[in-house]
KEKE-3310 file (N, C-alpha, C; in steps of 0.2 Angstrom, whole numbers, plus 5000, padded with zeros to 4 digits):
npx = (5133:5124:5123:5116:5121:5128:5117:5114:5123:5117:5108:5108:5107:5097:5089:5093:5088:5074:5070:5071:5069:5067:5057:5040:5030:5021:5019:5030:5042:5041:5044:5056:5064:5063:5068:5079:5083:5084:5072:5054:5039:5025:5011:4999:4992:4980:4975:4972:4975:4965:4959:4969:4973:4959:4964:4975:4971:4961:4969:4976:4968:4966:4955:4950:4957:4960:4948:4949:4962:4961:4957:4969:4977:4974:4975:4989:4995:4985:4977:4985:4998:4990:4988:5001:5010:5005:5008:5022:5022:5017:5026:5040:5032:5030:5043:5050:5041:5043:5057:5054:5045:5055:5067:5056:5055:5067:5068:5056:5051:5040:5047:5052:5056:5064:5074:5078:5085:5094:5100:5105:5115:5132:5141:5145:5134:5125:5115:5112:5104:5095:5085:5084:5075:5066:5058:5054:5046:5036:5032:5026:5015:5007:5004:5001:4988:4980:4979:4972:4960:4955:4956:4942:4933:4931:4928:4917:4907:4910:4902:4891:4890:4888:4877:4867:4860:4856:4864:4878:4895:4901:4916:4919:4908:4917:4928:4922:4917:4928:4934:4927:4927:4939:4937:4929:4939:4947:4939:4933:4947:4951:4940:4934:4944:4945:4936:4941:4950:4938:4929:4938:4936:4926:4925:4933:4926:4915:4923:4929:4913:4909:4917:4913:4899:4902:4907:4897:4885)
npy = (4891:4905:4922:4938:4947:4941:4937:4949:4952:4946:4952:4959:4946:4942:4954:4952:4938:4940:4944:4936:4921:4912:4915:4915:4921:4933:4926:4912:4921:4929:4918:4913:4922:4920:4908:4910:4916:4908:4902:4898:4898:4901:4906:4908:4915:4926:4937:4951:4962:4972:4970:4971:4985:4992:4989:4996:5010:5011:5010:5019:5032:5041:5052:5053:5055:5071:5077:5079:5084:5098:5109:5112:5113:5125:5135:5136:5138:5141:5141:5140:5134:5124:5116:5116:5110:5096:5092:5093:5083:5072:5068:5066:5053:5046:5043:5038:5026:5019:5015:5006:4998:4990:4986:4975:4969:4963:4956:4948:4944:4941:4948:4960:4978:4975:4963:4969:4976:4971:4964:4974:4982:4985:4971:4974:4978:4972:4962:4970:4982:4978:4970:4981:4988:4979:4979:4993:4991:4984:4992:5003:4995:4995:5005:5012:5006:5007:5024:5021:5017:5028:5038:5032:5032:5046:5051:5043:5051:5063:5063:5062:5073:5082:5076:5079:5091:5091:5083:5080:5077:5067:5063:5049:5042:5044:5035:5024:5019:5019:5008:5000:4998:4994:4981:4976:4978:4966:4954:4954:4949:4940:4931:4931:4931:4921:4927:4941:4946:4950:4957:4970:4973:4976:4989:4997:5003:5008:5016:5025:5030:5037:5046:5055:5056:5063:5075:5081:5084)
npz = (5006:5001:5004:5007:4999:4991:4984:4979:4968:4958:4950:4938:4929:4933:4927:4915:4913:4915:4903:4895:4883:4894:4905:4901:4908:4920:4932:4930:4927:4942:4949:4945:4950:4963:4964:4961:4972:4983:4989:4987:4978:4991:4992:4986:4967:4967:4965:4951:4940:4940:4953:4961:4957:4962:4976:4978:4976:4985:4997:4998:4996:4988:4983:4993:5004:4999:5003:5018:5020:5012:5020:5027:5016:5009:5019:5022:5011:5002:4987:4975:4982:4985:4971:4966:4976:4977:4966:4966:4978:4971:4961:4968:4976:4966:4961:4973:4972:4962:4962:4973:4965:4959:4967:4971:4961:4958:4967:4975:4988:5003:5013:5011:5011:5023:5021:5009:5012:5017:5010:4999:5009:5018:5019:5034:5041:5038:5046:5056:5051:5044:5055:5060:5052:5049:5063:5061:5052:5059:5069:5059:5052:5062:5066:5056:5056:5064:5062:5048:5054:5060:5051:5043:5052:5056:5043:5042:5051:5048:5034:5040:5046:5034:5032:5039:5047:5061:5069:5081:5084:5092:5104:5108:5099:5087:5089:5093:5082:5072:5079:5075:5062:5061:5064:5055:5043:5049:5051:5035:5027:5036:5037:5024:5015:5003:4995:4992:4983:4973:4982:4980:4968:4967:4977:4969:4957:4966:4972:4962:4960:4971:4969:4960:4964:4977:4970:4959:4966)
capx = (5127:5123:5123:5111:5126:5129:5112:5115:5126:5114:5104:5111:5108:5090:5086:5093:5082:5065:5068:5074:5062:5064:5051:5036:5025:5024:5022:5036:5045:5043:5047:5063:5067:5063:5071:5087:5087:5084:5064:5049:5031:5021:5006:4991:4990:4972:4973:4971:4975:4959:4958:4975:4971:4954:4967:4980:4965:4958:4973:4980:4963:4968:4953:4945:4961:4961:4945:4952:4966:4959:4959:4977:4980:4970:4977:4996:5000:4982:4974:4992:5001:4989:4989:5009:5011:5000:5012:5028:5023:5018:5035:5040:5029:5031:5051:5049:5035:5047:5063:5051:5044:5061:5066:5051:5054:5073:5067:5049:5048:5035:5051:5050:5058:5068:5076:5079:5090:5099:5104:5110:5119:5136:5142:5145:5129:5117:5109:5109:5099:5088:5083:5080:5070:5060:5055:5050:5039:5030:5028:5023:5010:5002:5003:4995:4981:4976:4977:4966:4954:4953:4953:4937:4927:4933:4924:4908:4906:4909:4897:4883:4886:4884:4867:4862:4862:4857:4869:4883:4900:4905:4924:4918:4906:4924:4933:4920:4918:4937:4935:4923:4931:4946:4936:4929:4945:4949:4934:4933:4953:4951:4933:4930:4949:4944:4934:4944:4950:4931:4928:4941:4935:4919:4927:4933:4919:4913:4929:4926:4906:4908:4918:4907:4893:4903:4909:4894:4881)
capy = (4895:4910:4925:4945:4951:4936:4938:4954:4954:4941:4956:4959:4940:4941:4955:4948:4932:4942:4949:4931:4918:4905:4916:4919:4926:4936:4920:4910:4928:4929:4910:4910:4927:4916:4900:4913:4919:4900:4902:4894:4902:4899:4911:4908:4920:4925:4944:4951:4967:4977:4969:4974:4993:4994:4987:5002:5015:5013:5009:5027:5035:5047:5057:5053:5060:5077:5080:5080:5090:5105:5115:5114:5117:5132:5138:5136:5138:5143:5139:5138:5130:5117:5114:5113:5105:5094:5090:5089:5077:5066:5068:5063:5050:5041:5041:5033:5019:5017:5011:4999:4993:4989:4980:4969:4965:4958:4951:4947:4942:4945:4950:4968:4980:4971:4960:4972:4983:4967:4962:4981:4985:4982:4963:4971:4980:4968:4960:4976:4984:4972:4969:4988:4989:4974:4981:5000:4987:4978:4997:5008:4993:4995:5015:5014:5002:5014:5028:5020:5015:5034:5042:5028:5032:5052:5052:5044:5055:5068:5061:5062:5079:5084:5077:5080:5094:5092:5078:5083:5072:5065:5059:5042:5037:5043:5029:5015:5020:5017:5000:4996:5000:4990:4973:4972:4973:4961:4948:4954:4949:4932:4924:4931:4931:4919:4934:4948:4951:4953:4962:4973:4975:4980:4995:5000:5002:5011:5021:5030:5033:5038:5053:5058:5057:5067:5081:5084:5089)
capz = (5008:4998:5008:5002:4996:4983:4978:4976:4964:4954:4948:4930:4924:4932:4921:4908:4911:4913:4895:4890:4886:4901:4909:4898:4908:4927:4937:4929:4929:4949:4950:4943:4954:4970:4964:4961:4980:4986:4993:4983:4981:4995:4994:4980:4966:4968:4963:4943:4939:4944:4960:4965:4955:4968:4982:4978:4976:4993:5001:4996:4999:4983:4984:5000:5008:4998:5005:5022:5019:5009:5025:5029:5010:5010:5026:5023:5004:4996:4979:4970:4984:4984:4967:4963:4982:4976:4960:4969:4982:4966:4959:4974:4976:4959:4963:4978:4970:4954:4966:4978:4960:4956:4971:4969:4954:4958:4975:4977:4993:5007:5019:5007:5014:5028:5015:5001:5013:5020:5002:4998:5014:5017:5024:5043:5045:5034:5048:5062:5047:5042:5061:5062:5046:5050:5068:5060:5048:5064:5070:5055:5053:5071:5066:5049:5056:5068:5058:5043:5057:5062:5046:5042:5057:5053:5035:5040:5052:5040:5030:5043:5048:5028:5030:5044:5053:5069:5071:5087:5085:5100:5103:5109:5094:5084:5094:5092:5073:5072:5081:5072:5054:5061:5066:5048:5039:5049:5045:5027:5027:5039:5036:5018:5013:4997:4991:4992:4975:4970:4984:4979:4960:4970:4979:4964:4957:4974:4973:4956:4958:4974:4968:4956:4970:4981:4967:4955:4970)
cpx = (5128:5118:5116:5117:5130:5123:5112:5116:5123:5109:5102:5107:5100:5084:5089:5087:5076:5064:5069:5066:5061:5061:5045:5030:5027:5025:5029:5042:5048:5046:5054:5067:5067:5069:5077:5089:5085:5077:5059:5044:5028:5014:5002:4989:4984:4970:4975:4973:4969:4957:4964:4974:4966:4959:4970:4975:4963:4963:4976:4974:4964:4961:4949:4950:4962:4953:4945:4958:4966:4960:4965:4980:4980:4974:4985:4998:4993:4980:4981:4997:4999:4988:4999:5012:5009:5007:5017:5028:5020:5021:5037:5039:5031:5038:5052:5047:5041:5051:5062:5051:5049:5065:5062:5051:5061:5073:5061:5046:5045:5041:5051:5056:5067:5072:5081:5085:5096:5101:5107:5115:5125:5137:5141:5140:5123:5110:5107:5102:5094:5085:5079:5073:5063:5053:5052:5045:5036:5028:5024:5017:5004:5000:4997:4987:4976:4974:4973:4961:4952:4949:4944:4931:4926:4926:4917:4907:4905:4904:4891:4881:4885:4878:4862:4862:4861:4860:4877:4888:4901:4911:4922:4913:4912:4927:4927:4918:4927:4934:4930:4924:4937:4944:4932:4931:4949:4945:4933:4940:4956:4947:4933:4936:4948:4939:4934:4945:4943:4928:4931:4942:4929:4921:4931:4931:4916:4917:4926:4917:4906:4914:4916:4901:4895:4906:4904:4887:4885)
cpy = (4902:4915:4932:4947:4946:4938:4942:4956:4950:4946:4957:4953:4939:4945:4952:4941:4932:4945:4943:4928:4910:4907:4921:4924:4928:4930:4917:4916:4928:4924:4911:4915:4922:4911:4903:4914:4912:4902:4898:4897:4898:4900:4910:4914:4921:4935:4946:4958:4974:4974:4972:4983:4995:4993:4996:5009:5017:5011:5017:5032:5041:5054:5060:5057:5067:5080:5083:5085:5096:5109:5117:5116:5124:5138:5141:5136:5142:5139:5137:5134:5123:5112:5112:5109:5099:5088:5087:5083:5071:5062:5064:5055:5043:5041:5034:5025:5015:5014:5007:4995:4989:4984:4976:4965:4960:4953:4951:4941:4946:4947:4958:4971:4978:4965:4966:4977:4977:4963:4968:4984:4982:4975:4966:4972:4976:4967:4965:4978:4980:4969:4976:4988:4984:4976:4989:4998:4987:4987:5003:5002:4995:5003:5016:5009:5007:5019:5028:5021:5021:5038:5038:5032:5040:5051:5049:5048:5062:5068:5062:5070:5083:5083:5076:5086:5096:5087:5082:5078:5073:5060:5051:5039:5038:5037:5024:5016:5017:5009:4995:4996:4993:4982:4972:4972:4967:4953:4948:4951:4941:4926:4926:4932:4929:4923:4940:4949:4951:4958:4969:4978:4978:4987:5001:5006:5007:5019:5026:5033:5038:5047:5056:5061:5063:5076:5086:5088:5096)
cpz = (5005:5002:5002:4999:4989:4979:4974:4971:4957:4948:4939:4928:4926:4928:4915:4907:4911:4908:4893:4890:4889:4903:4905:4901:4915:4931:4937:4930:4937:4951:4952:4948:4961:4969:4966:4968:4984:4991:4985:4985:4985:4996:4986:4977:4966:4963:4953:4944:4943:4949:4965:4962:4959:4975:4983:4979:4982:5000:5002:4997:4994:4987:4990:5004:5005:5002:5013:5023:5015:5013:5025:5024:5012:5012:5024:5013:4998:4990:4976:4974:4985:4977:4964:4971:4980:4970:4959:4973:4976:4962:4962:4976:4972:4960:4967:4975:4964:4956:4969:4972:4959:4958:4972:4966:4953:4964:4979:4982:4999:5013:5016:5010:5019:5024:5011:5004:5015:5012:4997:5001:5012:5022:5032:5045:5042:5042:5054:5056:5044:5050:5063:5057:5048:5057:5066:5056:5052:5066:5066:5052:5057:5069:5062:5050:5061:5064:5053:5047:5059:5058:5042:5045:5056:5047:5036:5047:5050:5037:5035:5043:5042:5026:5033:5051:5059:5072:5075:5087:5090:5099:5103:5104:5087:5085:5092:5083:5071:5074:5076:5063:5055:5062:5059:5045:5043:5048:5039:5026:5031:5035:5028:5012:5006:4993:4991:4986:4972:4974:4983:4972:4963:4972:4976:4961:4963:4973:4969:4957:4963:4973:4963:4962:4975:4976:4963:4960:4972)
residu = (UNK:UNK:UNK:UNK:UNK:UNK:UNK:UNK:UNK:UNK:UNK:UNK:UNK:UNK:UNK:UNK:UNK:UNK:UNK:UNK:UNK:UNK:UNK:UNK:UNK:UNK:UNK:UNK:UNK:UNK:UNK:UNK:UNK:UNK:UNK:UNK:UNK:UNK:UNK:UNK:UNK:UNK:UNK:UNK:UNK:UNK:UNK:UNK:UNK:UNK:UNK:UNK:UNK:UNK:UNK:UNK:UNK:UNK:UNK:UNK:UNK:UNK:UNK:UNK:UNK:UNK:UNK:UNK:UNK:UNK:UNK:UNK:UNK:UNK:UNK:UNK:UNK:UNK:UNK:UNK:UNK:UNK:UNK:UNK:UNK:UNK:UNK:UNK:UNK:UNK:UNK:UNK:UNK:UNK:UNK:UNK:UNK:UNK:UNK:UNK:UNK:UNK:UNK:UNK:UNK:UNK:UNK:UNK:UNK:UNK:UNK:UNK:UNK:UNK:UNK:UNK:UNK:UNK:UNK:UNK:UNK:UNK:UNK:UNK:UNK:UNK:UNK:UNK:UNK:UNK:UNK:UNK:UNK:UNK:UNK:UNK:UNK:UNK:UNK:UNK:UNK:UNK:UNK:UNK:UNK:UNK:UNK:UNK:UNK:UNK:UNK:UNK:UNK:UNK:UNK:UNK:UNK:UNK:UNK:UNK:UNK:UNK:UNK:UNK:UNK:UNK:UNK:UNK:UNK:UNK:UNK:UNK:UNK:UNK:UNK:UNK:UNK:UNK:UNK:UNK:UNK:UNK:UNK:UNK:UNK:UNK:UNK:UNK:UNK:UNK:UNK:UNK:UNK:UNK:UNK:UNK:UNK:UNK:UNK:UNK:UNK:UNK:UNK:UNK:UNK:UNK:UNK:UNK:UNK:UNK:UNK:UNK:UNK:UNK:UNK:UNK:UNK)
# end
C-alpha cells in the first residue's frame, strides 16, 4: 500500500509524462495523475475555459472589492500607497496562485489542500497535519460563505443608496440581504447545478460591463 510520501516522490516521472505523449490532452493529463495516486475521476467535466475565467472573476470580486476598500486605502497609505500596495499584494498573490497551481497539477484531487500537505510533510506528522489542514478547510469555508453573503447584500445596498437618496440602510435588511444572497447560491449550485458553467459565462459577461457601467458615469 502506497503511502503520500511514496507518491511524493512520483513527481519527477509525472512531469515527465505530462510532456510525454501518453497524455495528449488535459483530461487524459489529469487521468493518468489520478490513476498515479491510486483514485479514479469521479466528478463530470462540465466547465471550458470561460466558464471557469467568469467563475474565478466573481469569485475574487477583482473590482467589486476595490470599490469597497478605497476608503481604508485612502485613509492609511493614500494615492501612491494604494497604487504600489495594490502591486505588492499581486506579487504576492500570483506567488501564492503559481505554487497551488503547481500542486494541482501533480495531485488533482478534490482533498486540495488537506492532501497536498499530507504528501509533503514528514512520515510522523502526515496525518496530524492533514487533519488540521482539512478542519481550518471546513472552517475557512463556513467563514468565506458568510463573508461573500455579507460583502453581497453590502454592494447592493450600496447600489441603492447611489441612487436613491432618500433610501436609510437598516442593519436588519443587511442581514436578510445576506441570507438571501446565500439561499441562491445555494439553489443556483443544487437545482440549476447542470447549468452553471453557462451561468458562469453569463457573469462574465455581467462582470466586465458592469464595470464599465460603474466607471464611465
Amino acid at each position: 500500500m502506497r503511502n503520500d510520501r511514496d507518491i511524493a516522490w512520483d513527481i519527477d516521472e509525472a512531469i515527465e509524462m505530462r510532456g510525454g505523449s501518453r497524455a495528449k490532452s488535459v483530461a487524459e493529463r489529469d487521468n493518468a495523475d489520478l490513476n498515479r495516486l491510486g483514485k479514479k475521476q469521479v466528478i463530470k467535466r462540465n466547465f471550458g475555459f470561460m466558464s471557469m475565467l467568469g467563475f474565478s472573476c466573481t469569485v475574487m470580486i477583482t473590482w467589486e472589492g476595490e470599490l469597497l476598500l478605497f476608503d481604508d486605502n485612502f485613509a492609511n497609505g493614500g494615492y501612491a500607497g494604494s497604487v504600489y500596495g495594490y502591486i505588492i499584494v499581486w506579487i504576492g498573490t500570483l506567488c501564492v496562485f503559481a505554487t497551488m497551481g503547481e500542486l494541482a497539477s501533480m495531485a488533482p484531487t478534490s482533498g486540495g489542500q488537506y492532501h497536498w500537505v499530507s504528501m509533503l510533510s514528514p512520515p510522523k506528522v502526515q496525518k496530524l497535519l492533514s487533519y488540521v489542514i482539512g478542519w481550518l478547510m471546513v472552517v475557512g469555508w463556513q467563514a468565506a460563505a458568510a463573508s461573500e453573503g455579507y460583502l453581497v447584500g453590502s454592494l447592493i445596498q450600496g447600489m441603492i443608496i447611489m441612487n436613491n437618496g432618500e433610501y436609510s440602510p437598516q442593519p436588519y435588511q443587511g442581514t436578510l440581504l445576506l441570507w438571501a444572497s446565500i439561499f441562491f447560491a445555494v439553489f443556483i449550485n443544487s437545482v440549476l447545478s447542470s447549468a452553471l458553467p453557462k451561468i458562469e459565462g453569463l457573469l462574465l459577461i455581467l462582470h466586465v460591463l458592469g464595470f464599465f457601467a460603474i466607471l464611465i458615469p
